[in-house]
N, C-alpha and C positions, 0 to 999 in steps of 0.2 A: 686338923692337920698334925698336928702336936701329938695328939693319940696314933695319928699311922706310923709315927715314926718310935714310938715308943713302942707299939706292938712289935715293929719291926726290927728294934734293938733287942725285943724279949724272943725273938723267936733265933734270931740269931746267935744270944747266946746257949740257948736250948742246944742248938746244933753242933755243940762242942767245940767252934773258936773261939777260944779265950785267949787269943793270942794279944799283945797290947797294941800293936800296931793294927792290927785289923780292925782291933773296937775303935779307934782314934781315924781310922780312915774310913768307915764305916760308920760314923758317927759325925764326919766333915764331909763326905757322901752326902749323907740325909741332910745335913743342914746347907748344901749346896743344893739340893731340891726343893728344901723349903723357900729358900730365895729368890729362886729362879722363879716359883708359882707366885711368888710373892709380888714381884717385878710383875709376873705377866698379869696376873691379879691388877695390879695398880696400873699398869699401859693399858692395859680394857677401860678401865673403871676413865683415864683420861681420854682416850679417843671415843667413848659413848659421849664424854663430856662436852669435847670440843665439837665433837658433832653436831652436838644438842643447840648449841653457842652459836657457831655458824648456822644451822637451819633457823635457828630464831631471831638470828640479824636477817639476814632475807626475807623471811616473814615480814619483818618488822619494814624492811626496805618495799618489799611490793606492794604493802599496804596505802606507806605514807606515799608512795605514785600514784595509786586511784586514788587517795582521798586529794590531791594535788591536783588529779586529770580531771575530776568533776568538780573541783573546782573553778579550774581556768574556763572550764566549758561553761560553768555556769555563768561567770564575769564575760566570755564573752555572747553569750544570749542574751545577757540583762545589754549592755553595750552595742545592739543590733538591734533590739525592741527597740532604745533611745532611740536610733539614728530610725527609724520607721516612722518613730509616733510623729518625731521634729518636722520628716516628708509630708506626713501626711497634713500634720498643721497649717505648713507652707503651701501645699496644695490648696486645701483650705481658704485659706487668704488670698492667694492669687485669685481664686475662684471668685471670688465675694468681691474683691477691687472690680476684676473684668464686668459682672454684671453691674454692680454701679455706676463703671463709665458708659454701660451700655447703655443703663436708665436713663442716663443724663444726658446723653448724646440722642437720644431719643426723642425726649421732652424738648429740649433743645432745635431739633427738627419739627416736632408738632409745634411749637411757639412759629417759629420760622415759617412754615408751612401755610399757617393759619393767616398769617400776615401777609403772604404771597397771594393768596387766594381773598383776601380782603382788598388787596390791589389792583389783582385780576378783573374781580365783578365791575370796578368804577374805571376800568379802561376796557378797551378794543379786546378783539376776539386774537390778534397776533401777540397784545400782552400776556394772555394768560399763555399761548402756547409758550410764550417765553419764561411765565412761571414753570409751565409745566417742566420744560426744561432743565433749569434749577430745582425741581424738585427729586427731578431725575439723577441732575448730579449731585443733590446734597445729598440719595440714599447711597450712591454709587460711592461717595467721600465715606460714606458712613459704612458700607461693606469693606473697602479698602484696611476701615479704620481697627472693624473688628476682626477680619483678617491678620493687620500685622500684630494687636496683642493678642491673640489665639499662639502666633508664633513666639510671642517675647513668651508666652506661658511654658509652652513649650520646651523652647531654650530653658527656663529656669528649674522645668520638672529635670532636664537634663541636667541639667549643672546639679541641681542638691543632689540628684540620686549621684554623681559621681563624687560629692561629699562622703 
């Protein structure tokens, strides 16, 4: 830059103004255009910069929201497996209670049963019909029975799964 303005003082005095004003105004001329590129030289060089600044805060902000967004995603995945595995546990266990009361309510009937029918042989033919009877409503007690936990199970798959 420095060189165009010096060729530019050598060519103008070649042209015969030697006047002293003109070299002094011609000379505050050039160094008023040196400024100015100077200025706009340095306002480039900031607005490339702040650009640069801003684009790499945005970068930097859309990043840390995926890494934020798969995260939550993944806390709540892991926090939806728990509440699954805990169902299916519960499930589980209601299952395994209901047959055991089933086995025992069972056995409990063939013990009874057996007794009924040991009572029956050593009486009348109207005794047994009256075992028979009782034998009739101790299944019927016994379908009622498995019937209403079938429903309490129920109710309770209900309730955890609204957990």
């Amino acid at each position: 830059m420095v060189e165009v303005v010096f060729e530019n003082f050598v060519n103008y005095l070649r042209s015969g103004n030697t006047d002293k004003l003109n070299i002094i105004s011609f000379q505050q001329n050039q160094q008023h255009k040196i400024n100015l590129s100077t200025q706009l030289i340095f306002y480039r060089i900031l607005t490339k910069t702040v650009v640069q600044i801003i684009s790499t805060v945005f970068s930097f902000a859309l990043l840390v929201s995926i890494i934020l967004f798969i995260v939550f995603k993944r806390r709540k995945q892991k926090q939806m497996n728990q509440i699954e595995f805990k169902i299916k546990n519960k499930r589980k266990l209601t299952e395994q209670n209901i047959n055991l009361i089933i086995e025992d309510n069972f056995k409990e009937t063939k013990v009874q049963t057996k007794k009924n029918v040991q009572i029956s042989t050593a009486n009348t033919t109207k005794n047994e019909l009256v075992i028979l009877d009782e034998i009739e409503n101790m299944n019927q007690i016994l379908k009622e029975i498995e019937i209403k936990q079938i429903d309490e199970i129920k109710e309770n798959d209900v309730y955890l799964y609204k957990e």
